[in-house]
C-alpha positions as CSV (number, residue, x, y, z in Angstrom):
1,X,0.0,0.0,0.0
2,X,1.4,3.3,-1.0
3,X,0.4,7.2,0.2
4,X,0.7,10.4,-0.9
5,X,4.1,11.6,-0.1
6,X,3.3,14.4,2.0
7,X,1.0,11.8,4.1
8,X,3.0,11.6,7.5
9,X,2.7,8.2,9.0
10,X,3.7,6.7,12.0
11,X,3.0,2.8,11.5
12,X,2.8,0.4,13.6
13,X,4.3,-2.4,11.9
14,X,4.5,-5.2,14.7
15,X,2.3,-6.5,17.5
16,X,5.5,-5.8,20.4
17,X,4.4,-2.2,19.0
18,X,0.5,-2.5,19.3
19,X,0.9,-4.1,22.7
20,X,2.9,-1.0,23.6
21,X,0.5,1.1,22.7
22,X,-3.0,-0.6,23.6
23,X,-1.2,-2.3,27.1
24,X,-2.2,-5.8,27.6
25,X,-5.6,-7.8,27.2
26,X,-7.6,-7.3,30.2
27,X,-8.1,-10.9,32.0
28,X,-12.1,-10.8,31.6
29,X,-11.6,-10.3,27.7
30,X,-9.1,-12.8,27.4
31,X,-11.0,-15.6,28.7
32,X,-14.4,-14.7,27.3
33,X,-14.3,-16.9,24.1
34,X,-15.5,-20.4,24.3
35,X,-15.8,-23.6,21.9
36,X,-19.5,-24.3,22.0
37,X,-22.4,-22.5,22.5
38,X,-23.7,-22.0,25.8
39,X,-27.7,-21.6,26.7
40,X,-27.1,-17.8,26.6
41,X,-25.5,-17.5,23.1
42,X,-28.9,-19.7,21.9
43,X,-31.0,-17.2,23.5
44,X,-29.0,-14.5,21.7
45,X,-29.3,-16.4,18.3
46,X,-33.2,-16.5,18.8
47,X,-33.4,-13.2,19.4
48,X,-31.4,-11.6,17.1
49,X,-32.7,-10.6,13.2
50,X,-29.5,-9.8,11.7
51,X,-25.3,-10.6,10.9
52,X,-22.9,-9.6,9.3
53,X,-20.9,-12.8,7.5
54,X,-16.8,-11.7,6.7
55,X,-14.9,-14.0,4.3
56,X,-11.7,-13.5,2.6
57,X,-10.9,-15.5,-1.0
58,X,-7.5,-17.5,-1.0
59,X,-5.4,-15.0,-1.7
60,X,-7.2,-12.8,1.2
61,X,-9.5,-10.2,-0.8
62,X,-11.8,-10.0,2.0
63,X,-15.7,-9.3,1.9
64,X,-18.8,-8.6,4.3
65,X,-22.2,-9.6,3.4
66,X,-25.4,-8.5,5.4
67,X,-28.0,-11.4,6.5
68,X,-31.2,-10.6,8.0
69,X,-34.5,-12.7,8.7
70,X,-37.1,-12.9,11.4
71,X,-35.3,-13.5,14.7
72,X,-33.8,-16.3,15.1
73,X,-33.0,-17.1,11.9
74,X,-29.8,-18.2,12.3
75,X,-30.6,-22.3,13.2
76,X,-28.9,-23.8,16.1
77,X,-28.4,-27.4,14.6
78,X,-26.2,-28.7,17.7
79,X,-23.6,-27.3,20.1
80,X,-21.1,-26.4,17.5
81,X,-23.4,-26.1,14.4
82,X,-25.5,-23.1,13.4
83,X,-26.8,-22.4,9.7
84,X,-27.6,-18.9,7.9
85,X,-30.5,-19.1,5.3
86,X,-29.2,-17.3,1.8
87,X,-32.8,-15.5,0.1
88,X,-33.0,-14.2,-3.3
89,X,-30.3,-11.3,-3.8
90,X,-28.5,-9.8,-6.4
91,X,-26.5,-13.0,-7.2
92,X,-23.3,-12.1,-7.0
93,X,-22.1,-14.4,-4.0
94,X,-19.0,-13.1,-3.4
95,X,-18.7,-14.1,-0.1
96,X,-20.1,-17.7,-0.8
97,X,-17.1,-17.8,-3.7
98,X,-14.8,-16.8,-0.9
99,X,-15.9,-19.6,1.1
100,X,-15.2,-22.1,-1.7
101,X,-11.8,-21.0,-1.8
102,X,-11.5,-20.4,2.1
103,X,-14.4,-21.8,4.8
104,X,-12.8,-19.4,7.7
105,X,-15.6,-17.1,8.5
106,X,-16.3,-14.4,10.9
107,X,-20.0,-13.7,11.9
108,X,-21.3,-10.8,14.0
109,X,-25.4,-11.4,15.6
110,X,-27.1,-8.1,16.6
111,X,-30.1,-7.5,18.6
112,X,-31.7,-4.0,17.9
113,X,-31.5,-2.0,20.8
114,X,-28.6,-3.7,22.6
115,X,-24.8,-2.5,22.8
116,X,-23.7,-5.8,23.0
117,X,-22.6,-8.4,19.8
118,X,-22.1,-11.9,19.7
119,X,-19.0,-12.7,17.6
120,X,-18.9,-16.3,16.1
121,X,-15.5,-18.0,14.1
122,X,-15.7,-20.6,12.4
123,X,-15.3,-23.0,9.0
124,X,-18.2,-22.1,6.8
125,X,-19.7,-25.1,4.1
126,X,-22.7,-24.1,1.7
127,X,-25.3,-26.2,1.4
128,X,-28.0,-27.1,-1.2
129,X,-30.5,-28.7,0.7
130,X,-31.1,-30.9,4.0
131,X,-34.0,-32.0,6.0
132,X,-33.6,-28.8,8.6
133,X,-34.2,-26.3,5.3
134,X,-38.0,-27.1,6.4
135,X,-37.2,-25.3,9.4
136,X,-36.5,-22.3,7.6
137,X,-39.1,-21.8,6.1
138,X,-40.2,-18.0,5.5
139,X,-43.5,-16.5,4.2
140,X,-43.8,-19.8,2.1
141,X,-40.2,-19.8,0.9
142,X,-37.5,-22.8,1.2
143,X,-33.9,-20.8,1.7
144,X,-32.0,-20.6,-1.9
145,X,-29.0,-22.1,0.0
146,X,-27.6,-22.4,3.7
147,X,-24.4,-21.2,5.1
148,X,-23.5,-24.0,7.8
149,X,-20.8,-22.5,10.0
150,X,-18.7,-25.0,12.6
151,X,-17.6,-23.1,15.3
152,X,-13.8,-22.8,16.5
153,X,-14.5,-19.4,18.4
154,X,-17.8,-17.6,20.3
155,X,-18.2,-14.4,22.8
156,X,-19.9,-11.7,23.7
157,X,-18.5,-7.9,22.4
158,X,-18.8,-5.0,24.5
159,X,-21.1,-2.4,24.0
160,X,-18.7,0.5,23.7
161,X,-18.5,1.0,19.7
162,X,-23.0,1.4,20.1
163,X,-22.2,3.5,22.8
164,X,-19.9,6.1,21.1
165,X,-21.8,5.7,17.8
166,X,-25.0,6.3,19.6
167,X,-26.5,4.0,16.7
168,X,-29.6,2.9,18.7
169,X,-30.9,6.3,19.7
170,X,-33.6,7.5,17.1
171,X,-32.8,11.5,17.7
172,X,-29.6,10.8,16.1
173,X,-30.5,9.1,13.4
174,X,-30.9,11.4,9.9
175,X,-31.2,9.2,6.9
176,X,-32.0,12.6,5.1
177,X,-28.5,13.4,4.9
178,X,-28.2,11.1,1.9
179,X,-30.0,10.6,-1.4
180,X,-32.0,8.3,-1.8
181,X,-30.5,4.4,-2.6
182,X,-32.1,5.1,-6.1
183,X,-30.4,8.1,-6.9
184,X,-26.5,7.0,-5.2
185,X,-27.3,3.8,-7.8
186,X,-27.6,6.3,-10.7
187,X,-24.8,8.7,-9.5
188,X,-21.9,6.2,-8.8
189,X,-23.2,3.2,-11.6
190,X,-23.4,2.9,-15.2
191,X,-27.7,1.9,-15.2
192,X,-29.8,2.1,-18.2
193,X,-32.9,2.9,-16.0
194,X,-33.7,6.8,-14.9
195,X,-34.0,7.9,-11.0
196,X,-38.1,7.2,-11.4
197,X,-37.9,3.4,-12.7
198,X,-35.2,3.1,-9.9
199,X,-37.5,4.3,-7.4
200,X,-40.4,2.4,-8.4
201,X,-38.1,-0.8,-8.3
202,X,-36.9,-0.4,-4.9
203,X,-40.2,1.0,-3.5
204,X,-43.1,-1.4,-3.5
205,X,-42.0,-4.0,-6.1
206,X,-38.7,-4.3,-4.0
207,X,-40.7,-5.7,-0.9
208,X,-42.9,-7.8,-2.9
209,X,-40.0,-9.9,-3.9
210,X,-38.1,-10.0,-0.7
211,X,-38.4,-14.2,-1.1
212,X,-38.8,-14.3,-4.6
213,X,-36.3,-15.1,-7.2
């Protein structure tokens, strides 16, 4: 990675530096993360309506892919097992070629309202179809694929990044601030379709196919 020459860094460039500067693990975070999941990360799964899925390729290009369902979407399938429903999307998959390439995945489960995360690692396999895919079942709709995740590594995160961001506090929210997702589409990508037929796709007709191919 280069910078602009009259960028002045000071980098840290090993972790004997970064432990310098951050000090040492606190004992309480060091032994949070656990093998399995415990009753309490289950009650988090059922509870929580969204993740974020990180994967890198082989040759670590990394990616992060939103998921989100009715709570407890995620499917506890055993004490090390959980699996992520894929819906109809845009059909890229990148993250899902990552994981062909490399199954080590890093998960994040939110709760809306709550500071805290749960933080799941793990070696990810996709798969077509199984007998729990009935459990899965949204609205009608069979998942398009699952994501099944083993899990190496689980804990709870701190609330402190909600805390500073204040993300859960409606007076600070402004989604105003922006254009609208049809208009950033039209500004930053080549489309064929004007601002109107963008917003009419993502308006109504956007819902309505929510679990439709």
């Amino acid at each position: 990675m280069t910078f602009p020459a009259t960028t002045a860094l000071s980098e840290i460039t090993s972790e004997t530096e970064l432990r310098e500067l951050l000090g040492e693990v606190h004992p309480r975070a060091a032994t949070k993360d656990r093998p399995r999941l415990h009753p309490r990360d289950r009650e988090w799964l059922a509870a929580s309506p969204f993740c974020l899925i990180a994967t890198s390729d082989a040759e670590g290009n990394c990616d992060v892919s939103p998921k989100g369902d009715p709570p407890g979407f995620a499917l506890v399938l055993d004490d090390t097992t959980i699996a992520i429903p894929e819906r109809p999307g845009n059909r890229r998959a990148d993250g899902y070629r990552n994981i062909l390439a490399n199954p080590h995945v890093g998960l994040i489960f939110l709760v809306p309202g709550r500071g805290e995360t749960l933080r799941v690692n793990g070696r990810a396999r996709l798969v077509r179809d199984a007998p729990f895919f009935d459990r899965m079942v949204v609205k009608g709709h069979r998942p398009v694929l699952a994501v099944v995740v083993e899990i190496e590594q689980i804990f709870f995160h701190c609330a402190k990044a909600f805390l500073r961001s204040s993300l859960w506090k409606p007076e600070t929210w402004n989604p105003d601030a922006l254009p609208s997702h049809a208009r950033l589409v039209k500004d930053v990508q080549e489309v064929k379709e004007s601002v109107e037929e963008l917003e009419t796709y993502y308006g109504a007709a956007y819902l309505e196919k929510l679990y439709k191919s």
